[in-house]
Phi, psi and omega in degrees: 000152159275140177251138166256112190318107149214046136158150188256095174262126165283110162259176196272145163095052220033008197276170181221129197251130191239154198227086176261099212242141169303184170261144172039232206276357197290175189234128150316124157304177183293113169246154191231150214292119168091035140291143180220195194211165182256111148234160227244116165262086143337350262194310185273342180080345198272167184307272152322128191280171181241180182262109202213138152333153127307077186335293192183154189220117161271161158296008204225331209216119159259132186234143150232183202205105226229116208234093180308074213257345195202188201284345178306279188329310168289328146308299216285025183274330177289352192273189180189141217305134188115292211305168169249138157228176215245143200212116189253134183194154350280159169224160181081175187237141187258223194240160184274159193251095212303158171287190146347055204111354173298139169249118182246116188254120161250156172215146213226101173250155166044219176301007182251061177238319202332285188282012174283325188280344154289345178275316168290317160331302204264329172312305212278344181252351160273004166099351173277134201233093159334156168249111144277105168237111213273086174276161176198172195276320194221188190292115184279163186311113192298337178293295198313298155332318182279324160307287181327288213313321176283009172231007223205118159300079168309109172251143202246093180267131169214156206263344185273355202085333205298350169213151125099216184265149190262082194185173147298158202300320188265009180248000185299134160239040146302315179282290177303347169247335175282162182250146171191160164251006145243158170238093197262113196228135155211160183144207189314154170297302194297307160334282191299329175288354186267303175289303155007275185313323169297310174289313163327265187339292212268010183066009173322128191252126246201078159286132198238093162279093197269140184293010202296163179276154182233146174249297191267012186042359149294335178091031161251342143346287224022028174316329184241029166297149195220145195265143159190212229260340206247355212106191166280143160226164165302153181244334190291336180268281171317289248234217004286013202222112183225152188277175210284335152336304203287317181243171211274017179279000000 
């Protein structure tokens, strides 16, 4: 489908928080928290779409939320409100969704904050209201904060001390002290497999949204196989989101 840009914002810390809305009376389809979408940067010149979470969604508004590393992802800084891109969604299988009454811990390091706040977003309308703990190197974009603190007990880990406790994501005692009955997780592989081991240890029951790169988001690629309890699978297909069983940390 086209999506038409209607706005781009630059937050600290390079991130670019993007604003996509259909043409006319059109409607997003249902997309679901840890779902992500192909979008084709036209801008960029390149073959290939990239791949990015689901910020947050509506039927009118897709939001992402996007951390430039390479010429796609920095083209899209470029666009500007009006412009069209081309956008295929939803793909993947997303995270599960706790019931009623459920105590729910997510964590988030660096750019894998993304599917959270759609996630905590879809809770809350199940009575749940999550503790998110949000790592970062230094202090994060106060906007970006302020969106969580409204779905979510934000707790803030930086790695300088300069905001929240001054530690890693796994040093939190949130993780470490706390009880809960699900655990939702994305961000560095190395994060996640640290928090893994912690979750493991406390029995924790525990989903790992992973990051691997994907090109066509489809499973013809296979560019984003990931090794796991059952064999190689797609993360782009399998995943991105497998529960703690499914992989071999």
């Amino acid at each position: 489908m086209t999506l038409r840009v209607d706005f781009v914002n630059r937050l600290k810390g390079g991130l670019l928080h993007i604003g996509l809305t259909p043409e006319g009376d059109e409607r997003l389809p249902e997309m679901l928290p840890g779902q992500f979408v192909e979008v084709a940067v036209d801008k960029a010149h390149v073959l290939l779409n990239r791949p990015f979470s689901i910020f947050n969604c509506t039927d009118r508004l897709l939001e992402l939320l996007v951390k430039p590393l390479g010429r796609a992802s920095e083209a899209l800084g470029s666009y500007e409100p009006g412009d069209s891109i081309r956008v295929i969604a939803p793909l993947g299988h997303g995270f599960t969704l706790a019931p009623e009454g459920s105590r729910v811990l997510l964590i988030g390091g660096g750019v894998g904050i993304a599917p959270l706040l759609y996630l905590a977003r879809t809770l809350n309308g199940r009575g749940i209201r999550p503790v998110i703990v949000y790592g970062e190197r230094t202090v994060p974009d106060a906007a970006l904060c302020a969106r969580l603190s409204e779905v979510a007990d934000l707790q803030i880990c930086t790695d300088d001390g300069s905001a929240g406790f001054h530690g890693f994501v796994t040093q939190h005692p949130a993780l470490t002290e706390g009880s809960y009955d699900l655990l939702q997780v994305c961000g560095p592989a190395v994060m996640m497999k640290n928090v893994a081991r912690i979750a493991r240890g406390k029995g924790l029951d525990a989903e790992y949204s992973l990051e691997n790169k994907m090109a066509c988001g489809l499973g013809a690629c296979l560019c984003c196989v990931e090794n796991t309890t059952t064999g190689n699978r797609c993360v782009c297909t399998d995943g991105p989101v497998f529960k703690a069983d499914e992989l071999p940390w």
